[in-house]
KOLLUMRO-181147 format. One line per field, with one value per atom (N, C-alpha, C, O): x negated, y negated, z; atom name; chain; residue in one letter. Coordinates in Angstrom, 2 decimals. Each point is the difference from the previous one (the first is absolute). Example, Ala and Ser with C-alpha at 12.3 -4.5 7.8 and 13.67 -1.06 7.14 Angstrom:
x <- [-13.19, 0.89, -0.90, -1.04, 1.39, -0.82, 0.77, -0.51]
y <- [5.69, -1.19, -1.20, 0.02, -1.07, -1.19, -1.09, -1.11]
z <- [7.80, 0.00, 0.00, 0.66, -1.38, 0.06, 0.73, 0.17]
atome <- [N, CA, C, O, N, CA, C, O]
chaine <- [A, A, A, A, A, A, A, A]
residu <- [a, a, a, a, s, s, s, s]
//
This chain:
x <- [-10.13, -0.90, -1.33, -0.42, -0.25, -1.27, -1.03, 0.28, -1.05, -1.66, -0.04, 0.29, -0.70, -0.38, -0.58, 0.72, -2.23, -0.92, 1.19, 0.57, -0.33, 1.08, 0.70, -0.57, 1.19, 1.34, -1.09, -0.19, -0.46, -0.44, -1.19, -0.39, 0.16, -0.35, 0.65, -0.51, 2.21, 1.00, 0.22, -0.41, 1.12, 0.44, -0.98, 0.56, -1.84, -0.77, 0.46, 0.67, -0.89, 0.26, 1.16, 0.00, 1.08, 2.01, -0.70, -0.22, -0.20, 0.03, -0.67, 0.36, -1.42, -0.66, 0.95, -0.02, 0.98, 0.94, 0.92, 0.34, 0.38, 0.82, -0.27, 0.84, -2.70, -0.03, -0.57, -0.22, 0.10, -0.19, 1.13, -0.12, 1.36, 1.33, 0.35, -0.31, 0.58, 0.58, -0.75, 0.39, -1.22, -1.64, 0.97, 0.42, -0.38, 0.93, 1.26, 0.84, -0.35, 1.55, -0.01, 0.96, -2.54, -0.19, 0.32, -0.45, 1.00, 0.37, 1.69, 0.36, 0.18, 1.42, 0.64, 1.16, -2.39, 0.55, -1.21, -1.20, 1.74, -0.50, -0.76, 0.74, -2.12, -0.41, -1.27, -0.98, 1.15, -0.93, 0.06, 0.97, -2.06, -0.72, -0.94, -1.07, 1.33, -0.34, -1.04, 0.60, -1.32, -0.83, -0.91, -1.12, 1.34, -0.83, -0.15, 0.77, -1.57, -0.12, 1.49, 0.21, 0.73, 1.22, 0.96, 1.00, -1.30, 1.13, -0.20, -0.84, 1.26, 0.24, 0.96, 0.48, -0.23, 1.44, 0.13, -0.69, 1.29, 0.41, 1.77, 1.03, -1.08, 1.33, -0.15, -1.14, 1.92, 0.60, 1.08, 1.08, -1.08, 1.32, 0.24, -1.02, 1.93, 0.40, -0.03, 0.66, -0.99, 0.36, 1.81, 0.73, -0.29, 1.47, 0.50, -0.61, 1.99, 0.41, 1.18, 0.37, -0.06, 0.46, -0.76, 0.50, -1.82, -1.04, -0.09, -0.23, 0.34, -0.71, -1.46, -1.07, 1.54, -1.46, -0.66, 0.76, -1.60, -0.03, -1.43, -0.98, 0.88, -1.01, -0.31, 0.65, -2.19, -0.16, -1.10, -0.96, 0.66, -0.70, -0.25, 0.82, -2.06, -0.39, -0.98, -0.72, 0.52, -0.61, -1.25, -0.15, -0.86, -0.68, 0.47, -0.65, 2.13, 0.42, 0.66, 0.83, -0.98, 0.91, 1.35, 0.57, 0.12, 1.43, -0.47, -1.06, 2.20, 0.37, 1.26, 0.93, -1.14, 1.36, 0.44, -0.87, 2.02, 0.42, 1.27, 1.10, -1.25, 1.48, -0.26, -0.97, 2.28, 0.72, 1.00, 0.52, -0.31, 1.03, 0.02, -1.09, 2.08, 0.19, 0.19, 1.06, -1.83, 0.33, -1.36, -0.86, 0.34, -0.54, -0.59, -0.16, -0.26, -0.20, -1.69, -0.99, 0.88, -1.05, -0.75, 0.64, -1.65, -0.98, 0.75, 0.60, -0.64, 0.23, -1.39, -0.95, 0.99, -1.20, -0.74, 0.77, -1.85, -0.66, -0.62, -0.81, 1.93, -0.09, -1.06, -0.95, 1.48, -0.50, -0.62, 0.65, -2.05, -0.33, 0.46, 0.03, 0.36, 0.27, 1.40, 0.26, 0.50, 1.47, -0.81, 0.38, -1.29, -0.08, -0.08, 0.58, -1.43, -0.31, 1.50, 0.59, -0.06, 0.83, 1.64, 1.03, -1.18, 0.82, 0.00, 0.94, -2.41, -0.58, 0.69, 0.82, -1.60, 0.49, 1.83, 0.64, -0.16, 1.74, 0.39, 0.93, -1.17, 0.98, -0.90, 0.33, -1.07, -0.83, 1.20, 0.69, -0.82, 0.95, 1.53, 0.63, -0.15, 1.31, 0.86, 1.23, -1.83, 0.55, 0.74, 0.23, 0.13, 0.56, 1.66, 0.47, 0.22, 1.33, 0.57, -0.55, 1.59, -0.07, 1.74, 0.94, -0.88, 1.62, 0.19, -0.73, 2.30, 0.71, 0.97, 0.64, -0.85, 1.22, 1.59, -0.01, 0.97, 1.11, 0.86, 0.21, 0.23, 1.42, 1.04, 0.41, 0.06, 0.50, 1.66, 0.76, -0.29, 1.03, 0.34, 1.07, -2.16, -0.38, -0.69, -0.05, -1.06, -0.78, -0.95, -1.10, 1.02, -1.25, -1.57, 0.08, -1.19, -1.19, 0.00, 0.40, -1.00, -0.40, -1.75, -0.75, 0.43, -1.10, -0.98, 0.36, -1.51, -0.62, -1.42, -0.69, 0.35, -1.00, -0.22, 0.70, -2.38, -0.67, -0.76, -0.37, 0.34, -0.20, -1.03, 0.42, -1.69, -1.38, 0.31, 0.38, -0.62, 0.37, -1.85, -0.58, 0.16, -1.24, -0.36, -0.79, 1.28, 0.17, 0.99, 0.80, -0.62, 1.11, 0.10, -1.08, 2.31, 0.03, -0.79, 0.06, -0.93, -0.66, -0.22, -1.03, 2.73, 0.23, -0.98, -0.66, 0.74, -0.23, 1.65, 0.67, -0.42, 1.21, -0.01, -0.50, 0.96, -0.07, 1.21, 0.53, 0.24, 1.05, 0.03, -0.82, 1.72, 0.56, 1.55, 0.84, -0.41, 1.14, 0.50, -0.96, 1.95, 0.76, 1.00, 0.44, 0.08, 1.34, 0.06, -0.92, 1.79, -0.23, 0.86, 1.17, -2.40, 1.09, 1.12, 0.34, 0.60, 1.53, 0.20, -0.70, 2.13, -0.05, 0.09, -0.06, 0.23, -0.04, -0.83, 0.39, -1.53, -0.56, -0.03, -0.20, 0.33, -0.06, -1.24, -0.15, -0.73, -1.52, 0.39, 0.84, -1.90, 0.06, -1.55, -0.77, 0.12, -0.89, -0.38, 0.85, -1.91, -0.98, -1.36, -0.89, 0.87, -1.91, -0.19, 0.82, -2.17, -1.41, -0.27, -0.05, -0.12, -1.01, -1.71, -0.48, -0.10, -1.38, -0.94, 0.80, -1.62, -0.74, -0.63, -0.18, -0.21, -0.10, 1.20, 0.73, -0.48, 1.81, -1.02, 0.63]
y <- [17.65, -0.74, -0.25, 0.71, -1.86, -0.66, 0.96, 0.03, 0.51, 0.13, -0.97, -1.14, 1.50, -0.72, -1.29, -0.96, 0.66, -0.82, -0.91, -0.90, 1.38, -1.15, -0.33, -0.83, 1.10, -0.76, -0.75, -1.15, 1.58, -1.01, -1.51, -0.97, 1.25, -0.43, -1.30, -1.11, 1.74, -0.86, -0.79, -1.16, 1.87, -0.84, -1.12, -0.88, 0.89, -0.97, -1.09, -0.91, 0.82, -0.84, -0.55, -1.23, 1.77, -0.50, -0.44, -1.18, 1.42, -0.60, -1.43, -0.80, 0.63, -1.16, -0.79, -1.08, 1.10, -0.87, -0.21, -1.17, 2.36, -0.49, -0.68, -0.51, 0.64, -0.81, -1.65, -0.89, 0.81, -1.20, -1.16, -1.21, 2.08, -0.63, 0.26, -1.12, 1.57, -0.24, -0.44, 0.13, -0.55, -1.07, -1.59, -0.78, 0.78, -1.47, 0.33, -0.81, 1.73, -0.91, 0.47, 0.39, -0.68, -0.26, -1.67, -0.70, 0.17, -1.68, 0.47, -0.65, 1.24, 0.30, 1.20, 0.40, 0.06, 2.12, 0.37, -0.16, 0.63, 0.60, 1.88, 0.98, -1.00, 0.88, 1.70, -0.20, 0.63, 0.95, 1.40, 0.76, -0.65, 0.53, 1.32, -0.41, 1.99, 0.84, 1.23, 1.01, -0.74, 0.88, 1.03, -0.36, 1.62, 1.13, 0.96, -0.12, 0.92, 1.08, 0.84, 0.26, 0.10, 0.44, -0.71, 0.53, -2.05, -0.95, -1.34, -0.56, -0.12, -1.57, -0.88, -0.19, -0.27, -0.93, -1.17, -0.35, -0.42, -1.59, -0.18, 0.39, -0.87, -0.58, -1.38, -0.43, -0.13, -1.37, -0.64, 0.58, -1.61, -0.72, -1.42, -0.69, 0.16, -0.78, -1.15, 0.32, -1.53, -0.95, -0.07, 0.41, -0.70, -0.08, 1.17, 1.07, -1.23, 1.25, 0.60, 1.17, -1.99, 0.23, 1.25, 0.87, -1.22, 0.70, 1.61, 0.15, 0.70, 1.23, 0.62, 0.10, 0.24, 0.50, 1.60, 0.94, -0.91, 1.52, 0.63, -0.70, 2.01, 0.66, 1.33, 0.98, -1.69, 1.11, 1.24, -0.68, 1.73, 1.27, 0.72, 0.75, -0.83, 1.05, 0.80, -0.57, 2.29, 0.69, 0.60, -0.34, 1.22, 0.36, 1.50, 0.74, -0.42, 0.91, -0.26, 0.80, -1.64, -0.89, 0.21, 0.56, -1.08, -0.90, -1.21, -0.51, 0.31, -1.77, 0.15, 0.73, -1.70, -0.54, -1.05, -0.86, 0.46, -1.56, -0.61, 0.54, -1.07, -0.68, -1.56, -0.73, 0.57, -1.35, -0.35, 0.95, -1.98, -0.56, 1.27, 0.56, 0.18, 1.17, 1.08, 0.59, -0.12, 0.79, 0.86, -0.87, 1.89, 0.83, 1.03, 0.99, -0.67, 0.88, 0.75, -0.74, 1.93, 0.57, 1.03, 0.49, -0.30, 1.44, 0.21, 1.04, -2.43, 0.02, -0.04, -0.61, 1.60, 0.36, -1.57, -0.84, 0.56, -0.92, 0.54, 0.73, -1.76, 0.42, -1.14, 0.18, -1.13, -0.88, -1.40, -0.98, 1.19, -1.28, -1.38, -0.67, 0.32, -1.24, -0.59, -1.20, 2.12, -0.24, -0.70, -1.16, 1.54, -1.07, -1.04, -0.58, -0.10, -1.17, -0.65, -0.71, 0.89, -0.20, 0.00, -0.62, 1.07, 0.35, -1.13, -0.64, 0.40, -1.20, -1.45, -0.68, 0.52, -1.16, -0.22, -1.04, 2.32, -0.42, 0.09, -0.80, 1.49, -0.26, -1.65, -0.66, 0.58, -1.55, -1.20, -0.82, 1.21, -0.63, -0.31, -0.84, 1.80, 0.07, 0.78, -0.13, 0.93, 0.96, 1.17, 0.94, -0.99, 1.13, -0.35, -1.14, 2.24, 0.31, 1.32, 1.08, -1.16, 0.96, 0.34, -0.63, 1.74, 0.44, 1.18, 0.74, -1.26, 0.78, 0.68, -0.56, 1.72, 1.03, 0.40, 0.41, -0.84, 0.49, 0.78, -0.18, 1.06, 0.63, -0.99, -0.86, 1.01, -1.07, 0.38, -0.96, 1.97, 0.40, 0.14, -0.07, 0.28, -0.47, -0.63, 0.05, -1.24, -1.11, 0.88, -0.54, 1.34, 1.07, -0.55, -0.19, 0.03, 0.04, 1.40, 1.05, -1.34, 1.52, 0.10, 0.91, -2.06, -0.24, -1.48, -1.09, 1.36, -1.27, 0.21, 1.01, -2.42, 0.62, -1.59, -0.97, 1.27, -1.72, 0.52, 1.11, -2.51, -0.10, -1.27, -1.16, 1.42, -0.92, -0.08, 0.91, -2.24, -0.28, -0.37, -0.57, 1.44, -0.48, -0.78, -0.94, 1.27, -0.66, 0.34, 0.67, -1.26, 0.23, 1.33, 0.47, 0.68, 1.15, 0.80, 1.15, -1.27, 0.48, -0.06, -0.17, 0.42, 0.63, 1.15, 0.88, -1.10, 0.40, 0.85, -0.84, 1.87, 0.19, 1.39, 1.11, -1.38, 0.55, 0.43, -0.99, 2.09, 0.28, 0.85, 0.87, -1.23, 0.80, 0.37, -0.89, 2.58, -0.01, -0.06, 0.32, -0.52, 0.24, 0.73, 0.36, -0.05, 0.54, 1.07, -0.09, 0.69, 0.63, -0.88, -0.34, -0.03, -0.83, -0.08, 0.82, -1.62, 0.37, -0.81, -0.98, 1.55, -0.19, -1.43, -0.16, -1.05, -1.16, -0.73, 0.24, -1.11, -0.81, -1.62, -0.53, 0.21, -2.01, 0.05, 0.58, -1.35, -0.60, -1.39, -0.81, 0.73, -1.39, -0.64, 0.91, -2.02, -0.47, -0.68, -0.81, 0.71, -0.96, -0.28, 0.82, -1.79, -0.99, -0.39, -0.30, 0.28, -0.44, -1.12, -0.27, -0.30, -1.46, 0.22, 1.13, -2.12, -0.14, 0.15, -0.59, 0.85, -0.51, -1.38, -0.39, -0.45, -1.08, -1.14, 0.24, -1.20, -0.46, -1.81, -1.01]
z <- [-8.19, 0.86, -0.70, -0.92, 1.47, -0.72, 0.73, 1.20, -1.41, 0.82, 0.73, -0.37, 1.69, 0.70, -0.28, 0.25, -0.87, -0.62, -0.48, 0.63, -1.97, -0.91, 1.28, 0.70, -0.46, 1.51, 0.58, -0.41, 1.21, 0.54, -0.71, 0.64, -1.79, -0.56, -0.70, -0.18, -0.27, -0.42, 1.29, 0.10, 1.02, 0.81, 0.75, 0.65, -0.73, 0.74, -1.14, 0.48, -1.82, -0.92, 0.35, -0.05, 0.41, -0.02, 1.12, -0.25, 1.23, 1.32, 0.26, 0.86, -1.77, 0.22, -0.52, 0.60, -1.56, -0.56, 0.80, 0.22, 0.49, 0.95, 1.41, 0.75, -0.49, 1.21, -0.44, 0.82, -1.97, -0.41, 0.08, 0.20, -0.44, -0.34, 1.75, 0.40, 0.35, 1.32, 0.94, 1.16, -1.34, 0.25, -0.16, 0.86, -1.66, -0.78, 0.56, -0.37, 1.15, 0.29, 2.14, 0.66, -0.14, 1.40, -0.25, 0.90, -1.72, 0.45, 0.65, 0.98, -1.26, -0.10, 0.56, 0.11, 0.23, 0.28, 0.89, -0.25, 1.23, 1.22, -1.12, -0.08, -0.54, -0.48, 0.95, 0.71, -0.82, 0.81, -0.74, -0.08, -0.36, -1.11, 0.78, 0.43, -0.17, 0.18, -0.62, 0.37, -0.80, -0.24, 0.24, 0.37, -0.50, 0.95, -1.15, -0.94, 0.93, -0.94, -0.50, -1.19, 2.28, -0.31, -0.61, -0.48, 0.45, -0.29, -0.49, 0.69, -1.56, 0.54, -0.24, -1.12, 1.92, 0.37, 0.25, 0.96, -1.42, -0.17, 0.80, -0.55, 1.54, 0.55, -0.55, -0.18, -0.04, -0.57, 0.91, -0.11, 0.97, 0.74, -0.77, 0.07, -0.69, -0.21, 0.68, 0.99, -0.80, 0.90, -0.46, 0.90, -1.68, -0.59, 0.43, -0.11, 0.73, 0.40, -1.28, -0.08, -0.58, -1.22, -1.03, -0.71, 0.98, -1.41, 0.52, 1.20, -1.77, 0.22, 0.37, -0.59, 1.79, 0.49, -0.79, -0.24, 0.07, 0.31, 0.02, -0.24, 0.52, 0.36, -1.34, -0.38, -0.07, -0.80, 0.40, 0.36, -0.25, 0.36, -0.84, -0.53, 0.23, -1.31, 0.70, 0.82, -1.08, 0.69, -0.63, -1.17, 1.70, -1.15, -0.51, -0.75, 1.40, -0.76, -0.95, -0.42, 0.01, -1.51, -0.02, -0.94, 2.15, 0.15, 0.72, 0.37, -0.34, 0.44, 0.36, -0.34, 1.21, 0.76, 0.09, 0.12, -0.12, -0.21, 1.07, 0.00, 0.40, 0.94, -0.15, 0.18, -0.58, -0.94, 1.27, 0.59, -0.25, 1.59, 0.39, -0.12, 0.62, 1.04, -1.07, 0.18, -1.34, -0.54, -0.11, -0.17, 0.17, 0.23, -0.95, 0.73, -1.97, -0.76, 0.09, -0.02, 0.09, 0.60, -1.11, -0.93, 1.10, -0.84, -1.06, -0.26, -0.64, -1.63, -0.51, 0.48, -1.90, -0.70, -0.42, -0.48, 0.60, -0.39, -2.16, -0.57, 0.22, -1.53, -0.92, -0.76, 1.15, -0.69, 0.73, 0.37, -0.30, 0.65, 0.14, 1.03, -2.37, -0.77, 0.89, 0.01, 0.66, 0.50, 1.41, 0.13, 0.85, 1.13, 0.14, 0.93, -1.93, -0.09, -0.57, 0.81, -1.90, 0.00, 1.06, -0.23, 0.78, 1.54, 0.74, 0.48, -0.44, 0.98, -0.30, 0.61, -1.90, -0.44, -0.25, 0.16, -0.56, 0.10, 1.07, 0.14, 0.96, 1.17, 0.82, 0.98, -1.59, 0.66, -0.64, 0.60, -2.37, -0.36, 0.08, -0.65, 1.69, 0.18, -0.96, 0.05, -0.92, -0.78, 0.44, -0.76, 1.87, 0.90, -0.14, 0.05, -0.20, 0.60, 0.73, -0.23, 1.07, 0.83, -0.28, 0.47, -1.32, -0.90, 1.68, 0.65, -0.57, 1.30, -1.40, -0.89, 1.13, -0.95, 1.66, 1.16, -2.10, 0.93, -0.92, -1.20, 2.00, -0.59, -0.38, 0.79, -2.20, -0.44, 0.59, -0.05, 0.48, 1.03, 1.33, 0.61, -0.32, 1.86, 0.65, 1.23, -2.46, 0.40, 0.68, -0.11, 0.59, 1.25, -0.97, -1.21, 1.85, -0.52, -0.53, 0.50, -1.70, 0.05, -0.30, 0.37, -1.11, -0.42, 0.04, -0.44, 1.02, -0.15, -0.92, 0.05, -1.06, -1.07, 0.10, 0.31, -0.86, 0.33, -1.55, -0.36, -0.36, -0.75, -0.58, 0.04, -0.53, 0.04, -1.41, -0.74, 0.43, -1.89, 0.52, 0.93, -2.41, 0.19, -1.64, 0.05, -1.25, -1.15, -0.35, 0.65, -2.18, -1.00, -0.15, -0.37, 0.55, 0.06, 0.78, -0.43, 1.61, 0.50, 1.82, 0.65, -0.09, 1.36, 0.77, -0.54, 1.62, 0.93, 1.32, 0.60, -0.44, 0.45, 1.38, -0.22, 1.17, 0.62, 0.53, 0.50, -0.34, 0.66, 1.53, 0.30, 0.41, 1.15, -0.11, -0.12, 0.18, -0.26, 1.07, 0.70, 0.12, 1.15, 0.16, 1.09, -2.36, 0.11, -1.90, -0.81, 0.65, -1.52, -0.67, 0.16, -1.24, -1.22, 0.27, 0.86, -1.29, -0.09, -1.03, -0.26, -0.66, -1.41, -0.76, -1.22, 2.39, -0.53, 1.33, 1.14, -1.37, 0.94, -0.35, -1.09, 1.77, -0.07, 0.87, 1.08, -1.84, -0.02, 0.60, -0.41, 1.74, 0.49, -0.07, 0.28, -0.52, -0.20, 0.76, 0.38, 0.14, 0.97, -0.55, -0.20, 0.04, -0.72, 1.10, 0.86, -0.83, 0.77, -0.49, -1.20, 1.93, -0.32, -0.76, -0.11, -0.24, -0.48, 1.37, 0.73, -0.05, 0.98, 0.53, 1.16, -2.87, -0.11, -0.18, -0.96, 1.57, -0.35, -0.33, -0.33]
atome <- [N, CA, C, O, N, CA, C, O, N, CA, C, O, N, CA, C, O, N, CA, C, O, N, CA, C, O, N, CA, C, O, N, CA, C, O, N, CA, C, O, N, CA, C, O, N, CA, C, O, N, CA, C, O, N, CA, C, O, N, CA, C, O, N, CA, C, O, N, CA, C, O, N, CA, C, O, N, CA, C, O, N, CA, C, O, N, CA, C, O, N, CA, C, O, N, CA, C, O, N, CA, C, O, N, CA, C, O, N, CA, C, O, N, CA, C, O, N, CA, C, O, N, CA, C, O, N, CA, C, O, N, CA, C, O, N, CA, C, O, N, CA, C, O, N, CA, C, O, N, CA, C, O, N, CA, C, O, N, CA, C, O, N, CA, C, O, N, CA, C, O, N, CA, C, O, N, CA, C, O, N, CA, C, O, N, CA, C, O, N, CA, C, O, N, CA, C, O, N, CA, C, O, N, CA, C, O, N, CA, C, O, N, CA, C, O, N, CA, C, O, N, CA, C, O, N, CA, C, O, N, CA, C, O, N, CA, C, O, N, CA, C, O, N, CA, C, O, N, CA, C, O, N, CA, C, O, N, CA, C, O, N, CA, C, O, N, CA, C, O, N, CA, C, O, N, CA, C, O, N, CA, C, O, N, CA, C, O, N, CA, C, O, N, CA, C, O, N, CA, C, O, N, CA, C, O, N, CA, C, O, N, CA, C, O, N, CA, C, O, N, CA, C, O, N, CA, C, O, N, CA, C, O, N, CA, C, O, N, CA, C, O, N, CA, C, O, N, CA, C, O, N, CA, C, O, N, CA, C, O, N, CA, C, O, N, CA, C, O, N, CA, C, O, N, CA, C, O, N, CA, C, O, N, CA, C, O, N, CA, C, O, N, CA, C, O, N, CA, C, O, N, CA, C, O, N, CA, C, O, N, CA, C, O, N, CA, C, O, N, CA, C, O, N, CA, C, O, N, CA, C, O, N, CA, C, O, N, CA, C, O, N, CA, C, O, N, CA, C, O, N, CA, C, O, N, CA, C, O, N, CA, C, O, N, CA, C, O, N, CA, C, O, N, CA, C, O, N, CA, C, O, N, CA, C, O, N, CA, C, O, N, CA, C, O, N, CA, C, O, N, CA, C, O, N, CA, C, O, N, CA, C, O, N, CA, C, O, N, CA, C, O, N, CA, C, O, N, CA, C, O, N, CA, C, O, N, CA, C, O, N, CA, C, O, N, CA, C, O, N, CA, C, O, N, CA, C, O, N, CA, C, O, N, CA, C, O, N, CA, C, O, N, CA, C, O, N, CA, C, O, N, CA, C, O, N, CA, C, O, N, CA, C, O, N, CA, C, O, N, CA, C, O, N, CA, C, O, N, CA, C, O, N, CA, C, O, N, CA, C, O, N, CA, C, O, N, CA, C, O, N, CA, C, O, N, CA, C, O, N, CA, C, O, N, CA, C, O, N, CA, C, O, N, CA, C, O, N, CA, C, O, N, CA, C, O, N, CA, C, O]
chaine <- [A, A, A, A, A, A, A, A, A, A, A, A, A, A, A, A, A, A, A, A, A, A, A, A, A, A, A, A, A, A, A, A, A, A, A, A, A, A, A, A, A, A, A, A, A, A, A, A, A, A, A, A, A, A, A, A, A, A, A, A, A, A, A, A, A, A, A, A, A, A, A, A, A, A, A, A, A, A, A, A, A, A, A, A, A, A, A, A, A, A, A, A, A, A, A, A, A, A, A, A, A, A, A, A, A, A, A, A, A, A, A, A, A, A, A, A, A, A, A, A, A, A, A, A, A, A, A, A, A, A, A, A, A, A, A, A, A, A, A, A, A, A, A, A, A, A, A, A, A, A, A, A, A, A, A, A, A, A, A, A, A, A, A, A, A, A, A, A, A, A, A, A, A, A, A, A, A, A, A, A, A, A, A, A, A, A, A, A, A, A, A, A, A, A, A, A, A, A, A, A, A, A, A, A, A, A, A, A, A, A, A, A, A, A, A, A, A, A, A, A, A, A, A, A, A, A, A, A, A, A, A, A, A, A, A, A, A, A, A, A, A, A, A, A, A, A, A, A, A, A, A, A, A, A, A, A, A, A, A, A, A, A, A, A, A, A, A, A, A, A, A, A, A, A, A, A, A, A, A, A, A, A, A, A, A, A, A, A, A, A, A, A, A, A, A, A, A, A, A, A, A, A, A, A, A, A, A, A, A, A, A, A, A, A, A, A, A, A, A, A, A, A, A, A, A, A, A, A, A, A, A, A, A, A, A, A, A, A, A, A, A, A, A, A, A, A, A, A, A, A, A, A, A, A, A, A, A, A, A, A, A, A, A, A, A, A, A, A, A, A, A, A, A, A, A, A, A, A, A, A, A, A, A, A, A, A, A, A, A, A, A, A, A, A, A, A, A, A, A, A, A, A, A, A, A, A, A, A, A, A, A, A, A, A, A, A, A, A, A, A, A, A, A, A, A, A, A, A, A, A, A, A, A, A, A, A, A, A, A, A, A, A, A, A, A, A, A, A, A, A, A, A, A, A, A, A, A, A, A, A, A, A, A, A, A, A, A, A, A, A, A, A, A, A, A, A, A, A, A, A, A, A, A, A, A, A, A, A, A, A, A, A, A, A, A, A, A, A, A, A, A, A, A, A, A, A, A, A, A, A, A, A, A, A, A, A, A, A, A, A, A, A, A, A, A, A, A, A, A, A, A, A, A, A, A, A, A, A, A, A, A, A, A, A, A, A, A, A, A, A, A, A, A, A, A, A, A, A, A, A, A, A, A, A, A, A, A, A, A, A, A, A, A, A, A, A, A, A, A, A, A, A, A, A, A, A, A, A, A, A, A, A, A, A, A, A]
residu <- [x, x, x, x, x, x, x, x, x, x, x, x, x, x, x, x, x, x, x, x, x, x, x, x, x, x, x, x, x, x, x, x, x, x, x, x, x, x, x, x, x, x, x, x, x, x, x, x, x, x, x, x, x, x, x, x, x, x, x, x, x, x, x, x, x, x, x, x, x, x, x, x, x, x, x, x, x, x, x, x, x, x, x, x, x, x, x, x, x, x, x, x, x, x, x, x, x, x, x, x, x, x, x, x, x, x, x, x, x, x, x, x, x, x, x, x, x, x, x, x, x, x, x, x, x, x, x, x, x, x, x, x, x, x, x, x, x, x, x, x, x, x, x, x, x, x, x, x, x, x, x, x, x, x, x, x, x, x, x, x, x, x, x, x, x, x, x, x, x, x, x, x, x, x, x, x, x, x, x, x, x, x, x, x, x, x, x, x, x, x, x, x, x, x, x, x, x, x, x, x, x, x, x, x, x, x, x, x, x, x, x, x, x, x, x, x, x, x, x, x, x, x, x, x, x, x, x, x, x, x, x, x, x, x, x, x, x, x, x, x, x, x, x, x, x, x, x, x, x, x, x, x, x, x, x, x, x, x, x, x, x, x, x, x, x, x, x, x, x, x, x, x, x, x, x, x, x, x, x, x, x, x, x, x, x, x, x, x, x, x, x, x, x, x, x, x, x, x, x, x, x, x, x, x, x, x, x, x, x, x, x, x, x, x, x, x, x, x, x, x, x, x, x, x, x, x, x, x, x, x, x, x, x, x, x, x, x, x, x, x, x, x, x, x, x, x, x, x, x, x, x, x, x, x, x, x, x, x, x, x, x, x, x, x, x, x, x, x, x, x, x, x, x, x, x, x, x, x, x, x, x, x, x, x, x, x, x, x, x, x, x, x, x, x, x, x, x, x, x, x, x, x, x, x, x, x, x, x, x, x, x, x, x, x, x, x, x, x, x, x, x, x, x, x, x, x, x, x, x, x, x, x, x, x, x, x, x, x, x, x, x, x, x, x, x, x, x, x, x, x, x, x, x, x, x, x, x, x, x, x, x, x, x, x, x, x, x, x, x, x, x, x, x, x, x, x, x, x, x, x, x, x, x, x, x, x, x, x, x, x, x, x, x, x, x, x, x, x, x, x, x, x, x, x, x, x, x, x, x, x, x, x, x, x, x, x, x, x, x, x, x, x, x, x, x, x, x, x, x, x, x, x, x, x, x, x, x, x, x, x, x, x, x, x, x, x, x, x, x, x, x, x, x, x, x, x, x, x, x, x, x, x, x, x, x, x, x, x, x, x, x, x, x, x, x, x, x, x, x, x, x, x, x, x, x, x, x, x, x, x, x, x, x, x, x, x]
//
């Protein structure tokens, strides 16, 4: 963990960048932008019901939280500033896919994992398991639209 000072110091910096950029997409996206000493949070609605919504939460206990369409990931370590802004702009861009893992023998979900391409080699990945591995899975794919069309 950062000292206090540095964290909050970094994150006012990531933050002015990310409210600059979801500032610019109230033409297209229902935006509402939260801030309190414990927290601050950006919901994002799509006008396109195609595009991915989601909600980011960064705390001043240095996690963050993220939910991508109905997916949910909570009080992950806040490592690297540089990944929000980037977040922003790819799921704006439609860089989102949403991989359904099935048992490649009983089709059963076992797993759902959303996945933010934010550059060349440089994902974003979140998993929910539902069920325990099983020894062969078939990956199903779902893309998001851009916000802008």
């Amino acid at each position: 963990m950062l000292p206090d000072d540095v964290f909050r110091d970094r994150l006012e910096k990531t933050l002015v960048e990310i409210e600059a950029a979801v500032a610019r997409m109230r033409d297209y996206a229902a935006v509402d932008v939260t801030a309190t000493p414990a927290y601050w949070r950006v919901v994002v609605l799509p006008v396109l019901p195609e595009a991915c919504l989601f909600e980011l939460l960064i705390t001043s206990k240095q996690t963050f939280s993220l939910k991508l369409a109905e997916e949910t990931f909570e009080n992950l370590p806040v490592e690297h500033f540089e990944l929000f802004p980037h977040l922003v702009h790819a799921i704006e861009a439609g860089r989102v896919e949403k991989i359904s893992k099935f048992d490649a023998m009983t089709d059963e979900l076992v797993a759902i994992e959303m996945r933010v391409m934010l550059g060349p080699g440089w994902d974003w990945r979140g998993e929910r398991r539902i069920a325990k591995a099983p020894p062969e899975e078939i990956w199903r794919t779902h893309g998001y639209l851009a916000y802008r069309r």
